[in-house]
N, C-alpha and C positions, 0 to 999 in steps of 0.2 A: 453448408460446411459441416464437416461431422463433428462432434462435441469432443476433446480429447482431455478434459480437464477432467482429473481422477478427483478429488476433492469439491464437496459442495460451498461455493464463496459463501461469504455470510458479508450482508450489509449491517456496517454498525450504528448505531444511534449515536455515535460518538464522529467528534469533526475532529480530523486531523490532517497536521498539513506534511507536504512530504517534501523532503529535499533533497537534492544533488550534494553528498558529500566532497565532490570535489570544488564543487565550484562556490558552492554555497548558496547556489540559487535555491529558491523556492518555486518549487514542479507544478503544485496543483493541494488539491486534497483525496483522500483515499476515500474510494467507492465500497471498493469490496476485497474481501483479502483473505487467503486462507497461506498456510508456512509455504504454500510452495507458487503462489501469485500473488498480483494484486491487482486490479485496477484504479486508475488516477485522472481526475475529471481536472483539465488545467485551460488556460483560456488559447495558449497555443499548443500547435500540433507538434510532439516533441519527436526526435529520432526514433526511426526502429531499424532496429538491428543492430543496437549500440549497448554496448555493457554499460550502465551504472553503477556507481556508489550509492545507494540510498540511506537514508535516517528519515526518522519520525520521531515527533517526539509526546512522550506520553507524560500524564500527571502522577506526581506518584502516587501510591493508594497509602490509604489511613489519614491523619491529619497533619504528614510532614510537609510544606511547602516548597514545591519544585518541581522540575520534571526529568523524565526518567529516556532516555535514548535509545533506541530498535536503531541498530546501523546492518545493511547487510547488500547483499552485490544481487543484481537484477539484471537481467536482458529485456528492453523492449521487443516486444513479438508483434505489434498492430494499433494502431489508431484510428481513429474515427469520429465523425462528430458524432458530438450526444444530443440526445433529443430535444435539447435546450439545444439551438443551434449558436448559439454563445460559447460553447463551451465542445472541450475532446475530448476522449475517454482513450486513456493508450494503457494496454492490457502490459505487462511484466511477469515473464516466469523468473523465480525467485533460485537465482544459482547459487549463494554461499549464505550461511546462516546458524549464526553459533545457536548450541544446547540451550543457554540461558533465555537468549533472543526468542527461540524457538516456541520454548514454556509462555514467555509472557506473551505474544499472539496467543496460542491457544487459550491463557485464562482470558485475554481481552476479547477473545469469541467467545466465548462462555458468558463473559459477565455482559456483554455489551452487541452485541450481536443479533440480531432478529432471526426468529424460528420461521421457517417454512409452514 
């Protein structure tokens, strides 16, 4: 299949967990992720071709205690089992996505992110 992903994902050293803002469930955790995808390793095989609500939720940075919320709208495009056959991996192109939203992925690929 030919690769059509314009952005390189970056795996983070960081665990976070991803959630359906509608429903409130909890999806999985995120593999890999650049502003315009993600993927998300969950233990079921969730919808594709389904619009999401997503949130994440991040720590906040410096010494304030709390955390800090990424909300933004996803289409499932594919799932499949991960090589840990335990577990899925259902890839998401990332359709809506505020300016703000936008900056803090980037600096969390930055700070947290593993190089090639």
């Amino acid at each position: 299949m030919q690769e059509r992903r314009r952005l390189t994902r970056r795996t983070l050293i960081y665990y976070l967990r991803v959630f359906d803002l509608d429903t409130g469930e909890d999806l999985g955790h995120l593999v890999d992720l650049t502003t315009e995808g993600i993927l998300v390793m969950s233990t079921r095989p969730l919808d594709v071709g389904r619009a999401f609500r997503l949130g994440m939720e991040l720590p906040l940075s410096g010494s304030a205690p709390g955390k800090e919320r990424i909300e933004f709208a996803a289409e499932s495009l594919r799932s499949a089992r991960d090589v840990n056959h335990d577990f899925v991996d259902t890839a998401f192109r990332v359709t809506a996505l505020d300016l703000g939203h936008r900056s803090r992925i980037e600096t969390l690929i930055d700070h947290y992110g593993f190089r090639d």
